[in-house]
SEVEX-543785 format. One line per 8 residues: number of its first residue (from 1); their letters; for each residue x, y, z of N, C-alpha, C, O. Coordinates in nm, 2 decimals, always signed. Example, Ala and Ser with C-alpha at 12.3 -4.5 7.8 and 13.67 -1.06 7.14 Angstrom:
2
1	AS	+1.32 -0.57 +0.78 +1.23 -0.45 +0.78 +1.32 -0.33 +0.78 +1.42 -0.33 +0.85 ~ +1.28 -0.22 +0.71 +1.37 -0.11 +0.71 +1.29 +0.00 +0.79 +1.34 +0.11 +0.80
This chain:
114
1	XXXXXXXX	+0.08 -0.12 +0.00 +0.00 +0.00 +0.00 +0.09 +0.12 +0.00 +0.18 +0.14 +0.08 ~ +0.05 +0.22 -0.12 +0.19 +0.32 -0.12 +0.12 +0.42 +0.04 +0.02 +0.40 +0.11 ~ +0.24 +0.53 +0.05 +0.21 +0.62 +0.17 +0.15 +0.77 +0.13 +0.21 +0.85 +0.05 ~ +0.04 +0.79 +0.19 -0.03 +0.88 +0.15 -0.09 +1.00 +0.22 -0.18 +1.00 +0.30 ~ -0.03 +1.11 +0.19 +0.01 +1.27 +0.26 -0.18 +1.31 +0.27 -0.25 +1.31 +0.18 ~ -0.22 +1.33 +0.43 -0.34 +1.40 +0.40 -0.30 +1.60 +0.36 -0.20 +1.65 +0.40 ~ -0.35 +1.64 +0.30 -0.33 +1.79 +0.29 -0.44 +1.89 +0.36 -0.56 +1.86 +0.40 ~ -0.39 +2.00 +0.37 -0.48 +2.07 +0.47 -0.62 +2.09 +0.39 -0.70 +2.16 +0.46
9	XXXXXXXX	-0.66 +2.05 +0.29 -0.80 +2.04 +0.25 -0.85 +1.93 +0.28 -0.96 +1.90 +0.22 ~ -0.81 +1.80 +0.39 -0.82 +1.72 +0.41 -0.83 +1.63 +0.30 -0.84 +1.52 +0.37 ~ -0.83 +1.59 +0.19 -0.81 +1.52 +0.06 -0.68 +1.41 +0.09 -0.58 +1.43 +0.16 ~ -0.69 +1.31 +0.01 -0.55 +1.21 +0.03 -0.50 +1.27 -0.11 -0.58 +1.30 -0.20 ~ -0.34 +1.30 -0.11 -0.26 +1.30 -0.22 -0.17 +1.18 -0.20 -0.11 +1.14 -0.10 ~ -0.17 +1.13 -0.34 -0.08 +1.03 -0.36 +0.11 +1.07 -0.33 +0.16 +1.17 -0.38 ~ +0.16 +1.00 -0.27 +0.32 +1.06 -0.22 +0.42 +1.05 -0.33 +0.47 +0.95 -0.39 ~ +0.45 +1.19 -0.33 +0.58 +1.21 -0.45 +0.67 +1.22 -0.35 +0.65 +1.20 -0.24
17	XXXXXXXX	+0.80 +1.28 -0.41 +0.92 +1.34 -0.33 +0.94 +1.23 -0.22 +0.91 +1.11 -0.21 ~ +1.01 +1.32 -0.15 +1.02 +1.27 +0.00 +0.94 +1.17 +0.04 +1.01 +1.08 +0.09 ~ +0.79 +1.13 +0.03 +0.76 +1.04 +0.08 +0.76 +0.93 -0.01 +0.74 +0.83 +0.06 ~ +0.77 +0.92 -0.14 +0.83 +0.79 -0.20 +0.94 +0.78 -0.16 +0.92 +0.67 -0.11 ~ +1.02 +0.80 -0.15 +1.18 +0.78 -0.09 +1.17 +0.72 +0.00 +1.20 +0.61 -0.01 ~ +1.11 +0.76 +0.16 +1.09 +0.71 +0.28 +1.03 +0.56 +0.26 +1.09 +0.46 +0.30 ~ +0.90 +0.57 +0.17 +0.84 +0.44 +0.15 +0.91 +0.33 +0.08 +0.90 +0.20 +0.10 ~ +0.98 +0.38 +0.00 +1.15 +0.28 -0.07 +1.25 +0.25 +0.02 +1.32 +0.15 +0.00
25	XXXXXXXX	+1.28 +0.30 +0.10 +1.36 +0.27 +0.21 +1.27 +0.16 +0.32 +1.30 +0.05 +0.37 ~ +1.19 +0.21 +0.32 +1.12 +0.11 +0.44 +1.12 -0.03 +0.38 +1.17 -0.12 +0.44 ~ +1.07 -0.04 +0.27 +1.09 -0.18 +0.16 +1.23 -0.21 +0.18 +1.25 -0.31 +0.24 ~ +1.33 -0.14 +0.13 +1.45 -0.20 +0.15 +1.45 -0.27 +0.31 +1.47 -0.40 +0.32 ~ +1.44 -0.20 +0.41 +1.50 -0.21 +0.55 +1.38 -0.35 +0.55 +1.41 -0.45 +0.61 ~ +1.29 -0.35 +0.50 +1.21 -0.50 +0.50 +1.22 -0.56 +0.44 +1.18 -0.67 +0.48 ~ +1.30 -0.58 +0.29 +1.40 -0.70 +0.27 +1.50 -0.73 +0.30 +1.55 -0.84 +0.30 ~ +1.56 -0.57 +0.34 +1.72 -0.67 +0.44 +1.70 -0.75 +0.55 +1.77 -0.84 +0.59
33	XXXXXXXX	+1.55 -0.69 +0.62 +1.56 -0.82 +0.74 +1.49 -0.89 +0.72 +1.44 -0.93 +0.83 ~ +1.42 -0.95 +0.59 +1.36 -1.06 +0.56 +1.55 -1.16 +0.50 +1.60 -1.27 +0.54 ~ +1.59 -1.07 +0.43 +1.68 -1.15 +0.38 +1.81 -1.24 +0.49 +1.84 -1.35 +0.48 ~ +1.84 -1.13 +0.59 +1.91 -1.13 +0.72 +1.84 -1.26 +0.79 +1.92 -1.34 +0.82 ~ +1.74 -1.29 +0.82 +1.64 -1.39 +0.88 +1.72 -1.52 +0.83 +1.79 -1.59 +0.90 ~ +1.69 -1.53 +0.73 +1.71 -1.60 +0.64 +1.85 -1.64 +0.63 +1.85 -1.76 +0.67 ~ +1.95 -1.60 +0.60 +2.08 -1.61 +0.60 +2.14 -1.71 +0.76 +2.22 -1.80 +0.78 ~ +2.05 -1.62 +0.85 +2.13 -1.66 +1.00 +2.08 -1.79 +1.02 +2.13 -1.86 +1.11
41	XXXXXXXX	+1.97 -1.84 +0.96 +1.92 -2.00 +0.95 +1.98 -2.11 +0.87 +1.98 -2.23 +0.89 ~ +2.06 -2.04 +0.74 +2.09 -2.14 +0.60 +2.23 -2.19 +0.70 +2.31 -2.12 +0.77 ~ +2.23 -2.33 +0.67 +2.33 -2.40 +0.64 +2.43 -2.40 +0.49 +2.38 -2.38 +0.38 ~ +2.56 -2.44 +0.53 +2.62 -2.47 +0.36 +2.59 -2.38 +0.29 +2.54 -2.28 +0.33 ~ +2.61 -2.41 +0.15 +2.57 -2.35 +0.05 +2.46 -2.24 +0.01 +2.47 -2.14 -0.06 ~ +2.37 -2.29 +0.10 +2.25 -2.22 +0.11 +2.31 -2.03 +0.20 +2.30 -1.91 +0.17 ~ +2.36 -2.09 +0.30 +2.42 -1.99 +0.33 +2.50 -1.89 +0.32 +2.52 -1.79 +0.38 ~ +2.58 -1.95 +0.17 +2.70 -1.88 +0.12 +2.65 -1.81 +0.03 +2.70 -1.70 +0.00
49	XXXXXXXX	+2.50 -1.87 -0.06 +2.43 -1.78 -0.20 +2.36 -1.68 -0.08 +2.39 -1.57 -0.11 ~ +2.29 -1.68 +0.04 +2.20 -1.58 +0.09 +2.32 -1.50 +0.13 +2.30 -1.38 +0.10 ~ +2.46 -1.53 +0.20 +2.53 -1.39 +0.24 +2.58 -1.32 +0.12 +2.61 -1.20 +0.15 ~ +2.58 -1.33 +0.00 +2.58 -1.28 -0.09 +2.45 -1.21 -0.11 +2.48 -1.11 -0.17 ~ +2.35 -1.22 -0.09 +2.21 -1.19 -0.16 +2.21 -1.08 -0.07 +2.17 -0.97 -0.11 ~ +2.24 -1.11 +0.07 +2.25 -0.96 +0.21 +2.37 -0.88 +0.16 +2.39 -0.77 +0.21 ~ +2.44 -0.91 +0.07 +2.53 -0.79 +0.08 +2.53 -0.68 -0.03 +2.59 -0.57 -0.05 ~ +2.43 -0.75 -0.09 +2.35 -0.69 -0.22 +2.24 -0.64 -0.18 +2.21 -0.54 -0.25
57	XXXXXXXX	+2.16 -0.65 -0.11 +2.09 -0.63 -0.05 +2.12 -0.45 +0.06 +2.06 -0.34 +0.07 ~ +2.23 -0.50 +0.13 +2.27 -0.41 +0.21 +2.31 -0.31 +0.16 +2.32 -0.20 +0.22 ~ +2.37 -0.35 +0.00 +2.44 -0.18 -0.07 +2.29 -0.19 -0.11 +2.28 -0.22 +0.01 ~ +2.16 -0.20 -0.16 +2.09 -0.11 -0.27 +2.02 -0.06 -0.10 +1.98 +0.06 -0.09 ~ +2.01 -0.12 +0.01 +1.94 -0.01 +0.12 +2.04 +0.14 +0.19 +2.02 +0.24 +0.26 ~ +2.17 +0.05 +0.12 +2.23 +0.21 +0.18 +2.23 +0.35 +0.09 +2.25 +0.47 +0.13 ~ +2.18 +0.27 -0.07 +2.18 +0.40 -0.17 +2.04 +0.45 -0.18 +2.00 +0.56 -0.23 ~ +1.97 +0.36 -0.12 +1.82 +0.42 -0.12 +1.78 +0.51 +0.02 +1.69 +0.60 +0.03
65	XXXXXXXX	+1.88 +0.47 +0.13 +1.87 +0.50 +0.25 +1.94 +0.71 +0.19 +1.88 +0.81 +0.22 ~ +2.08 +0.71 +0.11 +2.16 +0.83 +0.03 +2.06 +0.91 +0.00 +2.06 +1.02 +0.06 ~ +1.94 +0.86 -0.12 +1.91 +0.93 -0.19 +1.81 +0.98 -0.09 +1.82 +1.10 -0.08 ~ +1.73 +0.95 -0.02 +1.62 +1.02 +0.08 +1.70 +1.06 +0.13 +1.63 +1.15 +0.18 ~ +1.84 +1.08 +0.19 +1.87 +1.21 +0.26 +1.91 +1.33 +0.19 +1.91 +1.45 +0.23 ~ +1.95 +1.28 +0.05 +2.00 +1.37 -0.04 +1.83 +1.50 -0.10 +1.81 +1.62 -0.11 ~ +1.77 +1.37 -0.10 +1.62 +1.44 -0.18 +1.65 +1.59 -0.11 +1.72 +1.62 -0.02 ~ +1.57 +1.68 -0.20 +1.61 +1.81 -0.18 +1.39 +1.83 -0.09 +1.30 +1.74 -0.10
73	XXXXXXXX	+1.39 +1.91 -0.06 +1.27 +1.92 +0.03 +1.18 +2.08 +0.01 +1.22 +2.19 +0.04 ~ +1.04 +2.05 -0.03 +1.00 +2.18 -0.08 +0.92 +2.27 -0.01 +0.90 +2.39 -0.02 ~ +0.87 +2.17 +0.09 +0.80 +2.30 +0.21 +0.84 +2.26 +0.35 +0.94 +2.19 +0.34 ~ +0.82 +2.27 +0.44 +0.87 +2.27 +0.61 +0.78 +2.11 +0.62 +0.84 +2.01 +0.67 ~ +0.70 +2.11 +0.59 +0.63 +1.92 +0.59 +0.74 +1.86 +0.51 +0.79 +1.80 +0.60 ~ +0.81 +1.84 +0.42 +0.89 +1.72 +0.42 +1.00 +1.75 +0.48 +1.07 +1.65 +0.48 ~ +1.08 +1.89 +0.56 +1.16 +1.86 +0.62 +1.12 +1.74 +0.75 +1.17 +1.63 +0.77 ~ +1.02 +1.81 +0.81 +0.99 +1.74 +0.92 +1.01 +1.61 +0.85 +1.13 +1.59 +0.87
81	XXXXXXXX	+0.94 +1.49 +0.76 +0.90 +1.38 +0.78 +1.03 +1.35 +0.73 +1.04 +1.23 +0.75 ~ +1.16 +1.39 +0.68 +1.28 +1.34 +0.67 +1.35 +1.33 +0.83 +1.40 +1.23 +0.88 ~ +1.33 +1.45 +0.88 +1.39 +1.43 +1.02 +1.31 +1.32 +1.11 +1.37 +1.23 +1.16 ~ +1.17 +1.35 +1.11 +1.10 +1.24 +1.19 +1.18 +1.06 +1.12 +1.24 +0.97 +1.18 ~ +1.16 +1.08 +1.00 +1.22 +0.94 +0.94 +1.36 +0.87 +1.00 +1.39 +0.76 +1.05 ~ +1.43 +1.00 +0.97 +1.59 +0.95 +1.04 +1.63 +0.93 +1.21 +1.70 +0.87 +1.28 ~ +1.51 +1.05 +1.20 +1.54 +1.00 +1.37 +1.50 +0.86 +1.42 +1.55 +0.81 +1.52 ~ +1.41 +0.82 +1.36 +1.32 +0.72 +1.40 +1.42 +0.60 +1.35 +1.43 +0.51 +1.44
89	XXXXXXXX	+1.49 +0.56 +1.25 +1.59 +0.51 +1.22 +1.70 +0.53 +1.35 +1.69 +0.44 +1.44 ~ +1.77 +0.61 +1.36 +1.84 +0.57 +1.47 +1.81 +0.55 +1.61 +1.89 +0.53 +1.70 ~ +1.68 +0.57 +1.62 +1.63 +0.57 +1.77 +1.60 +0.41 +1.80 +1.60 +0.35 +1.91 ~ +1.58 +0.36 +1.67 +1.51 +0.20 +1.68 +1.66 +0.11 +1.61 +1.66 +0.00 +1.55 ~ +1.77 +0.18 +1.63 +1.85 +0.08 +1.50 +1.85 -0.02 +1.41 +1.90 -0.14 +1.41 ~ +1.75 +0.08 +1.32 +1.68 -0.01 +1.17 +1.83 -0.05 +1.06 +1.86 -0.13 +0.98 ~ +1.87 +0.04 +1.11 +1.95 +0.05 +0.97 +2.09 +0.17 +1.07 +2.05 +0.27 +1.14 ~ +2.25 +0.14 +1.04 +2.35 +0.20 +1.09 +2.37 +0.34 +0.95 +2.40 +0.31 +0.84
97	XXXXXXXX	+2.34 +0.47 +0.99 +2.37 +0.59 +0.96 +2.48 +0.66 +0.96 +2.52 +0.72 +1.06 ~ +2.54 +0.66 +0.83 +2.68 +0.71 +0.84 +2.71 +0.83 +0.85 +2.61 +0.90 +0.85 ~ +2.78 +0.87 +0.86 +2.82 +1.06 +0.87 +2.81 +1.13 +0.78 +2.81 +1.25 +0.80 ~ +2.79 +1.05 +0.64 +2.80 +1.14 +0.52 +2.63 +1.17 +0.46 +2.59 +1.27 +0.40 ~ +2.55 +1.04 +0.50 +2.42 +1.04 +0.55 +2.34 +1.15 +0.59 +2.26 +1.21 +0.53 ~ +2.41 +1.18 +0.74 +2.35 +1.29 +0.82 +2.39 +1.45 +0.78 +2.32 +1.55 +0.80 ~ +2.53 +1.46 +0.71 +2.59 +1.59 +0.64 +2.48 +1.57 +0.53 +2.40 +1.66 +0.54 ~ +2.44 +1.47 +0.41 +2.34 +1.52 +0.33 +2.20 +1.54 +0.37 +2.12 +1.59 +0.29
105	XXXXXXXX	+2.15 +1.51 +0.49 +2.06 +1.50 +0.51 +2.05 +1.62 +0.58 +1.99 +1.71 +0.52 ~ +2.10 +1.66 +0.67 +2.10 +1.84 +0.72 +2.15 +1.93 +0.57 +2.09 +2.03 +0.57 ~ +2.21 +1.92 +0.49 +2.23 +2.00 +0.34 +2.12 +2.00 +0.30 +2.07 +2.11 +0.28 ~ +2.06 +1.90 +0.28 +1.87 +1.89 +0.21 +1.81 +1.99 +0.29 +1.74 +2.07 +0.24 ~ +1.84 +2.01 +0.42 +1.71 +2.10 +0.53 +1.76 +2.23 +0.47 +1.67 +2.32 +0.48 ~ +1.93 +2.30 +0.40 +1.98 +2.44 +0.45 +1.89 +2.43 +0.30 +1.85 +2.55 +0.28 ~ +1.86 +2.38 +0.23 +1.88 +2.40 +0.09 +1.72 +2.39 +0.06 +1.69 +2.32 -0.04 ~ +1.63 +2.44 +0.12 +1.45 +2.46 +0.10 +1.43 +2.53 -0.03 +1.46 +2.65 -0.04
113	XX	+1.38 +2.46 -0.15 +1.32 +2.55 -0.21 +1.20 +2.64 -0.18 +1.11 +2.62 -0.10 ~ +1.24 +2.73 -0.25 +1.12 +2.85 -0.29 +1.00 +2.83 -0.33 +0.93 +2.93 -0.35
């Protein structure tokens, strides 16, 4: 079910920007620990094709995890739901946040379009 912004005329808008990004990340962080599950159970073989599968897995959630910090942000609502997002990521440790992460992710907030 995609994620869907109420607006102040109360109407549902379908999520562009920022909130498809967040909703792409959440999918990732739900197949790395479907995939992670999985891995820590395989025996053999089985276990050697899934740690492969998590580490492929773990780069496309860290470039998807990049680009929502990078996303540039158009009114004071998707700052918030970026900050709400990341904080909530490191408050629950979904996913390890690197420094370069958090420098693009405060750059996205100096950089508000007009």
């Amino acid at each position: 079910m995609p994620i869907q912004l109420v607006c102040s005329n109360r109407r549902m808008a379908a999520a562009e920007g920022v909130a498809k990004l967040i909703a792409e990340h959440r999918q990732s962080v739900a197949e790395l620990e479907s995939v992670g599950k999985r891995a820590m159970e395989a025996d053999g073989a089985d276990a050697i094709l899934l740690g492969q599968k998590l580490d492929a897995v773990m780069a496309e959630e860290a470039a998807v995890r990049r680009r929502a910090a990078i996303a540039p942000v158009a009114t004071i609502a998707e700052i918030k739901m970026k900050a709400a997002y990341f904080q909530q990521l490191t408050a629950h440790g979904w996913c390890e946040i690197d420094v370069d992460d958090l420098r693009a992710l405060l750059g996205s907030f100096t950089k508000l379009q007009s």
